[in-house]
C-alpha positions as CSV (number, residue, x, y, z in Angstrom):
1,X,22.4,7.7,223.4
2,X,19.6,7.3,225.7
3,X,16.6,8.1,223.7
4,X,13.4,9.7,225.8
5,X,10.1,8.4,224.2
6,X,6.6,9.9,224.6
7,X,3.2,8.6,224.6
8,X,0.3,10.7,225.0
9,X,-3.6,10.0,224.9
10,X,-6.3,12.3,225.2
11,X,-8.6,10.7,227.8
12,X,-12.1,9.5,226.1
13,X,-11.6,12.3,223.8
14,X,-14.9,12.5,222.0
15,X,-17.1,12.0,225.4
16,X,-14.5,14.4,227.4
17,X,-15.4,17.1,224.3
18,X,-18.8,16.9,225.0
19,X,-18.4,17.1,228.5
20,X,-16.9,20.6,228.1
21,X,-19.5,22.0,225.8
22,X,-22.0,20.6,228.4
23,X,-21.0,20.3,232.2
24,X,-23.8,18.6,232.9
25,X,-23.2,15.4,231.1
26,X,-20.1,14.4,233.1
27,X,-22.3,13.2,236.1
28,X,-24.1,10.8,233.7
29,X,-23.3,7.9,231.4
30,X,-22.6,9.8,227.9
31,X,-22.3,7.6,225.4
32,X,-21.1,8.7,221.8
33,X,-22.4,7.6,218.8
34,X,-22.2,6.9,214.8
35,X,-25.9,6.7,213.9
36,X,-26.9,4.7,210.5
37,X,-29.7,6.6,210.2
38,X,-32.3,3.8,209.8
39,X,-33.5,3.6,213.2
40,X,-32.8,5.6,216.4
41,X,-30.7,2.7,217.5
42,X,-29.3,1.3,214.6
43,X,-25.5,2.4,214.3
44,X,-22.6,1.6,216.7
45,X,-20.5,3.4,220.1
46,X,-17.6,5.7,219.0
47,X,-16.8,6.0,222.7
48,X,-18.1,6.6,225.8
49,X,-16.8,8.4,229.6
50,X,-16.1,6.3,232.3
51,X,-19.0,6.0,234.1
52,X,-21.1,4.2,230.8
53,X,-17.6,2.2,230.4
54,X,-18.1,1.0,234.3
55,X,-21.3,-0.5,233.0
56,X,-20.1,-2.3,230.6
57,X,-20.3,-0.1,227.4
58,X,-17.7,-0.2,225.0
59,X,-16.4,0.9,221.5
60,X,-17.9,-0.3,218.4
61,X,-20.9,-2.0,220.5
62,X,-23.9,-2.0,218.5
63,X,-26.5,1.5,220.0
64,X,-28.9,-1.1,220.7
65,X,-27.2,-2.9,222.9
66,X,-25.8,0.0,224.9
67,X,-28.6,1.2,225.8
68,X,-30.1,-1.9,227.5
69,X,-27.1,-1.6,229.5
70,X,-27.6,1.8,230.3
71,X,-31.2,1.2,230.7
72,X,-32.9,3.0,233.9
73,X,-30.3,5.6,233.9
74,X,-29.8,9.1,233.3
75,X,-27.6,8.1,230.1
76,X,-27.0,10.3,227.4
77,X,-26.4,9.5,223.4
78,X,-24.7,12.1,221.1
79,X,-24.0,11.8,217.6
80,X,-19.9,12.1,216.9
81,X,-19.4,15.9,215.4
82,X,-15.9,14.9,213.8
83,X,-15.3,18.4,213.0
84,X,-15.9,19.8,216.8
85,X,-13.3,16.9,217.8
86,X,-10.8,17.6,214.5
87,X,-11.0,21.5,216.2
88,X,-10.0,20.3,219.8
89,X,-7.5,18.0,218.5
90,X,-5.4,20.8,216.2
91,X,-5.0,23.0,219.1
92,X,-4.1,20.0,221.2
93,X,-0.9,18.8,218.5
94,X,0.1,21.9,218.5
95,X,0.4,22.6,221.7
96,X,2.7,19.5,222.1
97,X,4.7,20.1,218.9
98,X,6.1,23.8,221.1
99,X,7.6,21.1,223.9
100,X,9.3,18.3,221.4
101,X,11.4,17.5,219.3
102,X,9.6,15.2,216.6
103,X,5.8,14.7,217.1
104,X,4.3,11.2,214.8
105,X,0.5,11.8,215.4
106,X,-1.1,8.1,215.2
107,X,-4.6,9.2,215.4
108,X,-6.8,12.2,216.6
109,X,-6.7,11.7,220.4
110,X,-3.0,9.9,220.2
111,X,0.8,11.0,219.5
112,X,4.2,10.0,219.9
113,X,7.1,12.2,220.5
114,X,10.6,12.3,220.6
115,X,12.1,14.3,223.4
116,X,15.6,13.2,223.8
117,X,17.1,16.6,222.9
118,X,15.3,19.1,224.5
119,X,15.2,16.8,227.4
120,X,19.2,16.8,227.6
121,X,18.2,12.4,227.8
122,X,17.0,13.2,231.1
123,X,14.1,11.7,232.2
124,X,13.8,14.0,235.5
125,X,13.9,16.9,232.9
126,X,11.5,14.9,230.3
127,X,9.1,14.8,233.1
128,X,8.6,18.0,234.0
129,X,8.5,19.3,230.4
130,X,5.3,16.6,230.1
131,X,3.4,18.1,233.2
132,X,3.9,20.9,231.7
133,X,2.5,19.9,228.5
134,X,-0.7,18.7,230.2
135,X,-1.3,21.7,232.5
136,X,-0.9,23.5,229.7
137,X,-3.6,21.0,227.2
138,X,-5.8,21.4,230.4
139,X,-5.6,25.0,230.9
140,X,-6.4,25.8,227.2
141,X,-8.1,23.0,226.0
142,X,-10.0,21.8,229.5
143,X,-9.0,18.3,228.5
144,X,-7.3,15.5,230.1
145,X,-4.7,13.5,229.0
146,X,-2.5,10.0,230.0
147,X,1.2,10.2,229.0
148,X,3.7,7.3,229.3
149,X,7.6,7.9,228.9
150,X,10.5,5.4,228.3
151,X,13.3,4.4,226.4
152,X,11.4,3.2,223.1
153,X,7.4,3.4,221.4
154,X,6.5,0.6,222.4
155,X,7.0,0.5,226.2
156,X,5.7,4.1,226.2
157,X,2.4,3.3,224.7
158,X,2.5,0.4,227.7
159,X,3.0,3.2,229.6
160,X,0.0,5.2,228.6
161,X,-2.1,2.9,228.8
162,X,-1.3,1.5,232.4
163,X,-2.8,4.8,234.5
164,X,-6.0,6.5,233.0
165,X,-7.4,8.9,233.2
166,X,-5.0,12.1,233.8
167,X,-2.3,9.1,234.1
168,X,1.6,10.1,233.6
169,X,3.9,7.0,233.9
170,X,7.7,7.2,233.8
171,X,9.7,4.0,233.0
172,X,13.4,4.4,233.3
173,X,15.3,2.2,231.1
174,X,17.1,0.0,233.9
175,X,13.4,-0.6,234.7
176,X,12.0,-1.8,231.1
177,X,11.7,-5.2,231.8
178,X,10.2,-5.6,235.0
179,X,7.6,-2.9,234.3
180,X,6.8,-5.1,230.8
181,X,7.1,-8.9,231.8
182,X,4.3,-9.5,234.0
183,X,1.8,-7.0,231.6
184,X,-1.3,-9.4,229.6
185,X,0.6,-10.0,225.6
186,X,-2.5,-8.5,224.5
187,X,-1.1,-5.4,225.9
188,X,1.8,-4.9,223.6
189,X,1.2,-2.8,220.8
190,X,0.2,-4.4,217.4
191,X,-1.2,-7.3,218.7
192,X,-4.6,-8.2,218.5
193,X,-7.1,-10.3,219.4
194,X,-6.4,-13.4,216.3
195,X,-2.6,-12.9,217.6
196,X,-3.7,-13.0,221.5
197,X,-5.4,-16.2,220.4
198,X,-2.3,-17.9,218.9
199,X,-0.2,-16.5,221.2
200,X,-2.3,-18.0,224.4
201,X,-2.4,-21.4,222.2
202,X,1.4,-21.6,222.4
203,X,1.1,-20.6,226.4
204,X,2.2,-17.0,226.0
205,X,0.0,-15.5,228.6
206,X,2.2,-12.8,229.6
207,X,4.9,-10.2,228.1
208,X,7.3,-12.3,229.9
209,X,6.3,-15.5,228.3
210,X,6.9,-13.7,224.9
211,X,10.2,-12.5,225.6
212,X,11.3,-16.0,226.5
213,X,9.7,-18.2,223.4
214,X,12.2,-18.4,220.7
215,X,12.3,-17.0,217.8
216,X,11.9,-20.0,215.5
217,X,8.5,-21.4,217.5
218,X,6.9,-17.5,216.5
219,X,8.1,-18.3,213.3
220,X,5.9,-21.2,212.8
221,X,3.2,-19.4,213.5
222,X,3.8,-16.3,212.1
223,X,5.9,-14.1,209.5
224,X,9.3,-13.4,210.2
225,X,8.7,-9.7,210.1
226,X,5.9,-10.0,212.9
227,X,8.0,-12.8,214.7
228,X,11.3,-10.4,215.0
229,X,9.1,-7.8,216.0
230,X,7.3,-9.6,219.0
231,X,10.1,-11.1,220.4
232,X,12.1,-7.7,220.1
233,X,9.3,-5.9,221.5
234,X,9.2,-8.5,224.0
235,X,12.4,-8.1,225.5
236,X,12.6,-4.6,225.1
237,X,14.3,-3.6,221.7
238,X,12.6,-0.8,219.6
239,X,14.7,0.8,217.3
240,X,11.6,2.5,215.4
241,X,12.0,6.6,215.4
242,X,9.4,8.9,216.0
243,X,8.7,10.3,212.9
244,X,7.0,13.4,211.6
245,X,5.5,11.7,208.5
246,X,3.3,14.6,207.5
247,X,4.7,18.2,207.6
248,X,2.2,20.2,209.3
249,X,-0.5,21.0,206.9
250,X,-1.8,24.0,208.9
251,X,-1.3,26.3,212.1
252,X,-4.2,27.1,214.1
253,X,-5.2,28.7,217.3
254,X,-8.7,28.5,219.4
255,X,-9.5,30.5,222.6
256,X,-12.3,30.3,224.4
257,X,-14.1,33.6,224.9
258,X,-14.9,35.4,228.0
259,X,-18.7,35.1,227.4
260,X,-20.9,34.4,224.4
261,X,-20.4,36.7,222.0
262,X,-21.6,38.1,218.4
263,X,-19.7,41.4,218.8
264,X,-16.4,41.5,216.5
265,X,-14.6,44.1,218.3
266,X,-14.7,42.8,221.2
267,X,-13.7,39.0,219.7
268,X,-11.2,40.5,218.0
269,X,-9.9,41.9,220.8
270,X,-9.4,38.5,222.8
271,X,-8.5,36.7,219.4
272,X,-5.6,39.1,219.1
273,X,-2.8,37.4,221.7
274,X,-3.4,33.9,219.8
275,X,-3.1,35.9,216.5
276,X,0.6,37.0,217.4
277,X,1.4,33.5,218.5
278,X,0.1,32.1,215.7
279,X,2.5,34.6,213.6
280,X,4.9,34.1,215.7
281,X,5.2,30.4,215.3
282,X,4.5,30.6,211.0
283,X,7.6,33.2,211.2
284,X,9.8,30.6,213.4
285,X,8.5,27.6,210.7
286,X,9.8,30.0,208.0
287,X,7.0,29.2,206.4
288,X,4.3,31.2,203.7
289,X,0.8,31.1,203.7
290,X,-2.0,31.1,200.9
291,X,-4.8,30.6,202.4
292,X,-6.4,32.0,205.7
293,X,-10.1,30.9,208.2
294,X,-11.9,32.1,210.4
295,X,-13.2,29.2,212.7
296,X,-16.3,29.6,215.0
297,X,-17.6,27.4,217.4
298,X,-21.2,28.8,218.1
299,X,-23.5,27.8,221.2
300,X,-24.8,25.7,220.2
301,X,-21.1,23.8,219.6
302,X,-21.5,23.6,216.1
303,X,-18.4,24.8,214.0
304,X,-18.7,27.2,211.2
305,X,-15.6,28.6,209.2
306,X,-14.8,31.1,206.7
307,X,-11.6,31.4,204.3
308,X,-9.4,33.8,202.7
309,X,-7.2,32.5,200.1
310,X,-4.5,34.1,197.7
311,X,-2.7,34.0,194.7
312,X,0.8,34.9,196.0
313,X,1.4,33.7,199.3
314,X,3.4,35.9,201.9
315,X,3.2,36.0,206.2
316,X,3.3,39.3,207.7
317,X,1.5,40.3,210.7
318,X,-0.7,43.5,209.5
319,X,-2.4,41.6,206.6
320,X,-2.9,38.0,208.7
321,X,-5.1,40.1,211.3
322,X,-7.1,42.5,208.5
323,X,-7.8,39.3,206.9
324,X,-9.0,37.5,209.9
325,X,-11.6,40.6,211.1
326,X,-12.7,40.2,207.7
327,X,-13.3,37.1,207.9
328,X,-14.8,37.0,211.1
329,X,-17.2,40.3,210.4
330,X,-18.4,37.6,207.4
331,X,-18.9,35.1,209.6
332,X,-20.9,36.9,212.2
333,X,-22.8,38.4,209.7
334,X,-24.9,35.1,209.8
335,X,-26.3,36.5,213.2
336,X,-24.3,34.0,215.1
337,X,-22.8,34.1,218.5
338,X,-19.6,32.5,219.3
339,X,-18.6,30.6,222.5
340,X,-14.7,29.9,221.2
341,X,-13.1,31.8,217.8
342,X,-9.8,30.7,216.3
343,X,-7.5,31.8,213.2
344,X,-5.9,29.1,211.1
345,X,-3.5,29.8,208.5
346,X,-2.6,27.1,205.0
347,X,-1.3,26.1,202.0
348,X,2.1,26.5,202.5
349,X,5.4,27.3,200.7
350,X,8.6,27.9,201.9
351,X,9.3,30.4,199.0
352,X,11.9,33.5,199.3
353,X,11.6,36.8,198.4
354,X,7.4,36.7,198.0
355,X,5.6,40.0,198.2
356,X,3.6,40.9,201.2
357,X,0.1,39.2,201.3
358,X,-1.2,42.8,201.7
359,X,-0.3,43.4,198.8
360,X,-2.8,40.7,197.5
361,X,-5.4,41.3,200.1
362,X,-6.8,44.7,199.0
């Protein structure tokens, strides 16, 4: 079997976020930020776009020190909302889990995915399904993302990596090697900068070089787990599956509305297509829910939410959207106006024969 590997990597994800909620920021350095709290610079870079990274800001770099490189600009700093990014990231998984086969999520802004199925092992067919999954992340979510495809997860997190951003790279497996040879070792996933060290100590500059050292000189220097896996890696061999370690937790969907709004009707009434697909998709999971929110992103882009949870759990249509107006007439209560609205449903079972949750509603 040829087996048809995906990478994909939302581009600066926090920054890119922001840049959404605010247009203006994207033709400035935007830097964001984890504050400590004890001074306006004391804390440390989450990330940043590309034009603060061209000037020599990068992740983890202490505030301080960012903004003497950023000094004399237009540069802005904004403290990380985790829940804004946690919201943009949902939609974005699940968006990807409708095109795949097995989706392993390694992070908020990063996947793997097996496509090797729906893809017929075609990588001309594998392709197009993955422009199609970014059109479709940009169109809803207005984000961009860099996807790499090949034979195993290792060369297709190379191949991620090697065009940003809005990168897609395809690496056919008769071209494995020579795409992976001449790449820096530090590229290769799992190694690090102690390992780069060692590595460039023993004169492995290269993935090449790596792939020709032999296994017993790695074996001096490292485990024989680690060794095994670098000069496997190295030449090309990844066994490792994609795998969905985590059964989805929740389903959500988020539009973005028209215009501002604080009316509930006319919410509701754009809300109601991503309602049904969001039905649609607990009904195809076979799946039954306990617990369902309202989530609001206001404005100002801060999030507020509202759940709805029940003894029995149960999935029909009817009650999922009476529930959500509920919720959503609660939530707007507050005198809030919403820029994007969403509907997320949890806690599931896979029980048979459970009542309606109408039933449970009132």
């Amino acid at each position: 079997m040829t087996r048809v590997i995906g990478h994909l990597d939302l581009d600066y994800f926090y920054a890119q976020v922001e840049e959404i909620g605010d247009p203006s920021v994207k033709n400035v350095p935007l830097v964001v930020c984890v504050f400590s709290g004890r001074t306006e610079t004391s804390g440390v870079v989450s990330t940043a776009n590309y034009r603060a990274r061209k000037m020599g800001v990068r992740s983890s770099m202490p505030i301080a020190v960012a903004k003497r490189r950023l000094e004399g600009t237009e540069a802005k700093f904004i403290r990380m909302d985790r829940a804004k990014y946690e919201a943009y990231s949902n939609q974005v998984m699940d968006i990807i889990k409708e095109y795949v086969d097995v989706m392993e999520q390694t992070g908020i802004d990063e996947t793997f995915f097996d496509i090797t199925r729906k893809s017929e092992e075609d990588y001309a067919a594998a392709t197009a399904m993955v422009k199609d999954i970014k059109l479709t992340v940009f169109e809803r979510e207005k984000l961009t993302c860099s996807v790499g495809i090949a034979p195993n997860k290792v060369a297709a997190k190379l191949a991620s990596d090697f065009k940003k951003p809005d990168g897609l790279t395809v690496i056919l497996p008769e071209n494995l090697k020579a795409f992976m040879d001449p790449m820096p070792v530090e590229k290769l996933y799992g190694v690090g900068p102690k390992n780069t060290q060692i590595l460039k100590e023993l004169g492995v500059m290269t993935i090449g070089d790596l792939g020709r050292k032999d296994l017993e000189s790695l074996e001096r220097v490292f485990d024989r787990k680690f060794s095994v896996y670098l000069h496997n890696a190295a030449n090309g061999f990844d066994d490792e599956p994609v795998v969905s370690y985590i059964e989805a937790k929740q389903i959500s969907r988020i539009i973005t509305l028209k215009q501002d709004s604080g009316d509930s009707q006319a919410i509701v009434a754009q809300l109601s297509p991503a309602i049904e697909d969001l039905h649609r998709k607990v009904i195809e999971k076979g799946v039954f829910f306990r617990s369902v929110s309202v989530i609001g992103i206001l404005t100002d882009l801060s999030i507020k939410t509202r759940t709805k949870t029940v003894e029995v759990p149960g999935n029909d249509l009817l009650s999922l959207k009476k529930a959500i107006n509920e919720l959503l007439v609660a939530l707007l209560g507050e005198g809030v106006e919403l820029r994007r609205v969403g509907a997320r449903v949890s806690d599931f079972s896979e029980a048979k024969n459970q009542s309606f949750l109408s039933e449970y509603l009132g």
